[in-house]
C-alpha positions as CSV (number, residue, x, y, z in Angstrom):
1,X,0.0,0.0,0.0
2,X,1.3,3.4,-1.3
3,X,2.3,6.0,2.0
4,X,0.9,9.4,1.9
5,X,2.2,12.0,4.5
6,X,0.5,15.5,5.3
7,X,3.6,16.7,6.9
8,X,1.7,20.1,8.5
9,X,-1.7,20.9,9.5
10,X,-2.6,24.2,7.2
11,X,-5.3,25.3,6.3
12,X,-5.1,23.3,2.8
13,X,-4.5,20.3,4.6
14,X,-7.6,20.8,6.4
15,X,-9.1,21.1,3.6
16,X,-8.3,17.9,2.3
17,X,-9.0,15.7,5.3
18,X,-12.8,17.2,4.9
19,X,-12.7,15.9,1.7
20,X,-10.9,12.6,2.6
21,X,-13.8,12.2,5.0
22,X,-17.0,12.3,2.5
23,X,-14.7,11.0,-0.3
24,X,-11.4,8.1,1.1
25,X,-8.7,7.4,-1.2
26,X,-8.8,3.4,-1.8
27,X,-5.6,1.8,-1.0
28,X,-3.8,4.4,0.5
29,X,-2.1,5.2,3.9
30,X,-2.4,8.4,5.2
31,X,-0.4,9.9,7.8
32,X,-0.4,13.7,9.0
33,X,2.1,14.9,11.7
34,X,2.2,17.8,13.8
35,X,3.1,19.4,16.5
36,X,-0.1,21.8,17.2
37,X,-2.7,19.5,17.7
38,X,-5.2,23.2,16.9
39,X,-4.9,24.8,13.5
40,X,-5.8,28.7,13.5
41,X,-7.0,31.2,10.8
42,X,-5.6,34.4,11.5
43,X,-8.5,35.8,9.5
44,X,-10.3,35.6,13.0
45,X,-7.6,36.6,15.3
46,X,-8.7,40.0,16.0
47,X,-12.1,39.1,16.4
48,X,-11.5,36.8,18.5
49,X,-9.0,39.2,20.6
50,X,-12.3,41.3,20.8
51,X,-14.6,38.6,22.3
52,X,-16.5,38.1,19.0
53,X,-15.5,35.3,18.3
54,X,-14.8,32.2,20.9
55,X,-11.5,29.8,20.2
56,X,-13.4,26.9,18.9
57,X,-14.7,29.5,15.9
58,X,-11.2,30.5,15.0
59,X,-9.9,26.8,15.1
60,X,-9.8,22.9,14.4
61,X,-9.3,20.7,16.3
62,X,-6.8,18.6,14.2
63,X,-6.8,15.1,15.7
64,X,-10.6,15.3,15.3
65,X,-10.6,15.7,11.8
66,X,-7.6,13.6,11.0
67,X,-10.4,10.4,12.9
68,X,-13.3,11.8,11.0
69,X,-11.1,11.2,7.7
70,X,-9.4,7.8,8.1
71,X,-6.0,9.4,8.6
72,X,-3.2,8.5,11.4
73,X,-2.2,11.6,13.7
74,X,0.8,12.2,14.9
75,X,1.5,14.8,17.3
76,X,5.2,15.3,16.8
77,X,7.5,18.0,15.8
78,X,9.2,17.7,12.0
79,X,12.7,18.1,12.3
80,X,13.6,17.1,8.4
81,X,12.4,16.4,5.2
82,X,15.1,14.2,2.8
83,X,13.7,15.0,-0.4
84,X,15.8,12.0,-1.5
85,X,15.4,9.1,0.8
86,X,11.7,10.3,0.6
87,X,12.0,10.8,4.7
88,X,10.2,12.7,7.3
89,X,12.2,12.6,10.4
90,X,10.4,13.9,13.4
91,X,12.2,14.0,17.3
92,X,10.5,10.6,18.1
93,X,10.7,8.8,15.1
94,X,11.4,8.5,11.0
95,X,8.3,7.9,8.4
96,X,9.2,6.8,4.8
97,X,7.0,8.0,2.3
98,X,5.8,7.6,-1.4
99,X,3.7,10.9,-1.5
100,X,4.3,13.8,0.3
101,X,2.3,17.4,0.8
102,X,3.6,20.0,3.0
103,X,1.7,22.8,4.8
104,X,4.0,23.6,7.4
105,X,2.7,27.7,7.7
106,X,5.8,29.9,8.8
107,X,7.5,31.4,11.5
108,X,8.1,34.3,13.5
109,X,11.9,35.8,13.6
110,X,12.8,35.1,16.5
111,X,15.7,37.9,16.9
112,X,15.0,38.6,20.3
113,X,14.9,36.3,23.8
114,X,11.6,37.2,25.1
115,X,9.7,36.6,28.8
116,X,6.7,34.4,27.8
117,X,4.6,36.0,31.2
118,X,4.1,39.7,29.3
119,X,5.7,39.0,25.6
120,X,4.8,37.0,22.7
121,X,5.8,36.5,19.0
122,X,2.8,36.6,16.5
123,X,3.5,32.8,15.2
124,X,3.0,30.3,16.3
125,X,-1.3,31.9,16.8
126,X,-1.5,29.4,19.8
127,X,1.2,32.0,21.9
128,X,-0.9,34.9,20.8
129,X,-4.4,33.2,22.1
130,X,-2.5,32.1,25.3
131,X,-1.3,35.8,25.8
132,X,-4.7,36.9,25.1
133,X,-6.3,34.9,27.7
134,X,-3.7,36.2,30.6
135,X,-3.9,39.7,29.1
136,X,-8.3,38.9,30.5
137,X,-7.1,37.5,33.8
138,X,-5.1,40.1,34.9
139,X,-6.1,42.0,37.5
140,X,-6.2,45.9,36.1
141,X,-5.0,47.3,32.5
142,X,-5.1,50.7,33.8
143,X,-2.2,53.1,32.4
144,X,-0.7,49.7,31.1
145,X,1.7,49.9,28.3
146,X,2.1,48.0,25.5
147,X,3.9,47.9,22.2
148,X,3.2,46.2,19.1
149,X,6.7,46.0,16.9
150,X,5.5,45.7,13.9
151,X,3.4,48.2,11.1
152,X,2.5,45.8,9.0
153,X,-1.4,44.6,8.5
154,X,-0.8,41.8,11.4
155,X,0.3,45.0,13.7
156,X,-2.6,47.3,12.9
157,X,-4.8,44.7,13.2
158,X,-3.8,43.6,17.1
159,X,-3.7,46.7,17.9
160,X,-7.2,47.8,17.1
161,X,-8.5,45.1,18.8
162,X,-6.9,44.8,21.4
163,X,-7.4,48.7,22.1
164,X,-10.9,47.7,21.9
165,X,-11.1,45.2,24.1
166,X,-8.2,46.7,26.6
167,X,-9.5,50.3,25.9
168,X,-7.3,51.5,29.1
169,X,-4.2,50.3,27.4
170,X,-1.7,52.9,26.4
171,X,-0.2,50.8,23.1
172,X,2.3,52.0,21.0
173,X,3.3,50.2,17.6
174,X,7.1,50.6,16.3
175,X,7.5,50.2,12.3
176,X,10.9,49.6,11.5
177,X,10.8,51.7,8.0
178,X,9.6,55.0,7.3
179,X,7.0,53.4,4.4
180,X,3.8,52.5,5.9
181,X,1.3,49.8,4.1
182,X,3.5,50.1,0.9
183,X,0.8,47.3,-0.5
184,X,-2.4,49.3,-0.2
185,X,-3.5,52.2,-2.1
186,X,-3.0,56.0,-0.7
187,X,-6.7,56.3,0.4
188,X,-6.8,53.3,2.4
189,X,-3.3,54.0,3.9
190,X,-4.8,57.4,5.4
191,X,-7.7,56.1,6.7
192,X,-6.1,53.8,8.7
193,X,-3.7,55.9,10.2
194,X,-6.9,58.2,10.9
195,X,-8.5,55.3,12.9
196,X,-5.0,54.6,14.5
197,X,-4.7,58.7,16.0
198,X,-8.7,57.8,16.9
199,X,-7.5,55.2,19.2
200,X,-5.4,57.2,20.9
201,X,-2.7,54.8,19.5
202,X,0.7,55.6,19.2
203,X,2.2,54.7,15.7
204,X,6.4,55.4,15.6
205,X,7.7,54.9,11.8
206,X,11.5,54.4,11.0
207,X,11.6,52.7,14.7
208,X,14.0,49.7,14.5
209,X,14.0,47.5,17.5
210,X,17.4,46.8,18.6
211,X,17.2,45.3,21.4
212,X,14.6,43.9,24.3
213,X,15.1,43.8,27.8
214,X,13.0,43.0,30.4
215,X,10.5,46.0,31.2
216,X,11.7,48.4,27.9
217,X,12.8,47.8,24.3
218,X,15.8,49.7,22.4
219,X,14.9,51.4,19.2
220,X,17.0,53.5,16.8
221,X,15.2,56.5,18.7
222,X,15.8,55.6,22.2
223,X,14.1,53.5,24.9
224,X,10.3,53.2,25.5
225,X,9.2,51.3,28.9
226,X,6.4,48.3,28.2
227,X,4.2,45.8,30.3
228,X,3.4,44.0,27.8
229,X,5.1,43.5,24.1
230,X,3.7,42.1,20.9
231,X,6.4,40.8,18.4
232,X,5.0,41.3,14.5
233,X,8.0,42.6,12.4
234,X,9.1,39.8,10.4
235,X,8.8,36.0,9.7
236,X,10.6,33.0,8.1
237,X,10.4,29.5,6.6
238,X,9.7,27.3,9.6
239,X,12.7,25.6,11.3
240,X,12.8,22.4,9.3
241,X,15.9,21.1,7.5
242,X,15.0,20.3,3.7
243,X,17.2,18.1,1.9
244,X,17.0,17.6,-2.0
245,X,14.4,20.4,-1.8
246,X,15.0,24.0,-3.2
247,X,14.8,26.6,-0.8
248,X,15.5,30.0,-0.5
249,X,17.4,32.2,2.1
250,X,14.8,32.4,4.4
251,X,14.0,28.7,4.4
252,X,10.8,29.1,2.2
253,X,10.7,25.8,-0.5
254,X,10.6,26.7,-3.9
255,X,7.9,25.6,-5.8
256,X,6.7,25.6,-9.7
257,X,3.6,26.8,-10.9
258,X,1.6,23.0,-9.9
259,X,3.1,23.5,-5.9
260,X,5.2,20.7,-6.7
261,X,8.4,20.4,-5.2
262,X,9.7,17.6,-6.7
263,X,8.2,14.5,-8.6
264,X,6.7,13.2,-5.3
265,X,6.2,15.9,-3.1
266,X,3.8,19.2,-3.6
267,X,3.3,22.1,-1.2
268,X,1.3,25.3,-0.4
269,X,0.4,28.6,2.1
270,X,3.3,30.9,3.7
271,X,5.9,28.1,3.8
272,X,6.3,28.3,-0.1
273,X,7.8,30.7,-2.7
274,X,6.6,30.1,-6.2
275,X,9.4,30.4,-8.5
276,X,7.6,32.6,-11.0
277,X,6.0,35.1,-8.3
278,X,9.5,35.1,-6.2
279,X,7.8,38.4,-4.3
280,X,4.4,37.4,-3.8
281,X,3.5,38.7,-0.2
282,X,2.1,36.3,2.3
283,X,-0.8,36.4,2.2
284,X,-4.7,34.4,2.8
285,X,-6.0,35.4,-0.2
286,X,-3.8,33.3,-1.9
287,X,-3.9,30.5,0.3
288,X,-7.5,29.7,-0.3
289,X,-7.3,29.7,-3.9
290,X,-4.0,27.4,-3.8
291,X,-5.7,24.8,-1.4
292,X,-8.1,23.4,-4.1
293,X,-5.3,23.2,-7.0
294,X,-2.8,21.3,-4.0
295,X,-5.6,18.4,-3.5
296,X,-6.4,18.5,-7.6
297,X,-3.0,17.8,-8.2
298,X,-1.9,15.3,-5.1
299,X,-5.0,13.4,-6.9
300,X,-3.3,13.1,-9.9
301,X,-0.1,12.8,-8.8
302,X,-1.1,10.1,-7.2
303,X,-2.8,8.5,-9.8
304,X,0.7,8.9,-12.1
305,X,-1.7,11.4,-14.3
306,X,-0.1,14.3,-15.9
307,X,-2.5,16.7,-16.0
308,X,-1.9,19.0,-13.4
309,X,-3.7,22.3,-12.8
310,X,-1.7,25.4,-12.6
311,X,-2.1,27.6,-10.0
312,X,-1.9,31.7,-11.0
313,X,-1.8,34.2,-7.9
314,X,-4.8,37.1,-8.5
315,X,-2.9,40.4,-9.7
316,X,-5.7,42.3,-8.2
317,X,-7.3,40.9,-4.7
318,X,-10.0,42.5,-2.1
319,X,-8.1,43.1,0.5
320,X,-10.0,43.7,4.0
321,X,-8.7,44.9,7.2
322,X,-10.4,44.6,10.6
323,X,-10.2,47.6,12.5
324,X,-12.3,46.8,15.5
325,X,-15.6,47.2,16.8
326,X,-17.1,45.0,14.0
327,X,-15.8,47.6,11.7
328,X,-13.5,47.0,8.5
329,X,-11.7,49.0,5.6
330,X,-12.1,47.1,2.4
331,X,-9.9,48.0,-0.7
332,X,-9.1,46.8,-4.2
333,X,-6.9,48.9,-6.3
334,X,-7.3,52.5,-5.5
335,X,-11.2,51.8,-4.0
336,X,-11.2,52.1,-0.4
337,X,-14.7,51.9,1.8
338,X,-15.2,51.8,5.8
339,X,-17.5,51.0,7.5
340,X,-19.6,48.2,9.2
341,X,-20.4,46.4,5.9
342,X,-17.2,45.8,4.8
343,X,-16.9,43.7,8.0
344,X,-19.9,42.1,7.3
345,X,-18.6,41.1,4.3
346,X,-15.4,39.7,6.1
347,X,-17.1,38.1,8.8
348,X,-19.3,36.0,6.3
349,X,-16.2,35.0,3.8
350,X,-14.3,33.7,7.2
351,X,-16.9,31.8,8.3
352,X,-18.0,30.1,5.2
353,X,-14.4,29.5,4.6
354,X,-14.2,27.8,8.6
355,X,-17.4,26.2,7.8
356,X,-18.6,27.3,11.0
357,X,-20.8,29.7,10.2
């Protein structure tokens, strides 16, 4: 019997254990390891900082869905891949393989040692939910200070809500450039910096963090004092060895335009960079529209067909931006709307896309 492994549990790999369970594979083993035994959508996050939404709305409980489909779990970290020996090596065991799909996500940068009690990194979500709930049970936010490093959409978006939620928190968020939003149009880019001063947030540009220490952080501009500190400025491939894999610098595997990585391997999400878009952003919108083209083409690949389906990034994508309060900004080019429906509309495409609606 041929060995499939799911090494990852992504979002596209949840997708395809829903559709392993209406629909099983004859005469395969399936195997999917990780070491989060919840998979997040980051979509939610914010909303979910804000009290809208509860943890089992933002999640999956992986395990569960790996029974519903007929596939093994293993709760395990990946250590390497060996493109060659067709290997996934874990820190408990080795699992050969004849297939292999990887949705492995990514990682924060870790540049910094951080104290876990006020500080988190963005990634992996399951540190930002845990800082979330202490952030509830502490006693008083009152004159509290915290700062977000990082301008970026993931930045903005914490911030918002968790000024919303936290509305006696003093926060401050540090971009380490002086080029805000560089990917949105002009319009949308002052509206949000509107919202920001509205908040009574502080937003520092051409801030570099240099340095954290316990109680403050060291910027290019000086030292600002914190309680608690939010790490969003920069991520990487996820600390996996690859061998016989491309890859670049930042440990992202190359892939072509069929998220194959080799002849018996394929792979999607943030841990990828397609070798015709070398600069695409990270981003959800093109997540969702890779995850049916990765389960197309496993099929066939599986099947020793040829006729894989190509998968081409959208030029031009709606991009939405939860600014709390069940409001959003929603732009596409230069368009740009706030407002409460443009929240609406977010809130409905997450859920659909959890299938928790």
């Amino acid at each position: 019997m041929k060995k499939l492994i799911l090494a990852g549990g992504g979002h596209g790999h949840i997708n395809i254990l829903k559709l392993l369970a209406k629909e099983p594979v004859a005469d395969l083993e399936i195997t999917l390891i990780t070491n989060f035994g919840r998979q997040y959508y980051s979509g939610m996050l914010p909303g979910f900082i804000e009290g809208i939404y509860t943890e089992d709305k933002i999640s999956f409980d992986v395990e569960e869905l790996c029974r519903e489909a007929g596939v093994t779990y293993v709760n395990d970290k990946i250590k390497e891949v060996d493109g060659e020996r067709q290997l996934v090596i874990t820190e408990e065991a080795k699992y050969p393989y004849d297939f292999l799909s990887m949705n492995l996500g990514l990682a924060s940068r870790e540049d910094f040692r951080i104290n876990p009690e006020n500080s988190t990194y963005v990634k992996p979500i399951s540190s930002l939910v845990n800082f979330t709930y202490n952030l509830e049970n502490s006693q008083d936010d009152e004159g509290k200070k915290m700062i977000i490093a990082g301008a970026g959409v993931s930045g903005i978006e914490l911030a918002l809500a968790y000024k919303n939620r936290f509305p006696h928190l003093n926060i401050t968020i540090l971009g380490k450039g002086e080029k805000f939003l560089p990917n949105f149009n002009s319009n949308f880019r002052e509206k949000i910096k509107s919202l920001i001063k509205d908040r009574s947030i502080k937003l520092s540009l051409d801030s570099e963090l240099l340095d954290v220490k316990e109680s403050h952080v060291k910027t290019n501009k000086g030292e600002l004092e914190y309680d608690y500190l939010i790490l969003a400025n920069g991520y990487k491939g996820v600390d996996i060895l690859y061998k016989a894999f491309e890859v670049t610098e930042e440990n992202y595997i190359l892939v072509d335009d069929y998220l194959t990585a080799n002849e018996k391997s394929l792979a999607m999400g943030d841990m990828i960079s397609l070798k015709s878009h070398r600069n695409l952003v990270k981003a959800g919108v093109f997540a969702i529209r890779q995850a049916p083209v990765l389960y197309n083409n496993l099929l066939a690949m599986l099947e020793g067909r040829r006729n894989f389906q190509a998968y081409k990034p959208q030029s031009k994508y709606l991009q939405i931006v939860n600014v709390g309060n069940k409001k959003a900004l929603m732009g596409r080019g230069s368009f740009c709307f706030y407002g409460r429906l443009p929240w609406m509309i977010k809130d409905y495409i997450d859920r659909k896309y959890m299938g928790k609606g």
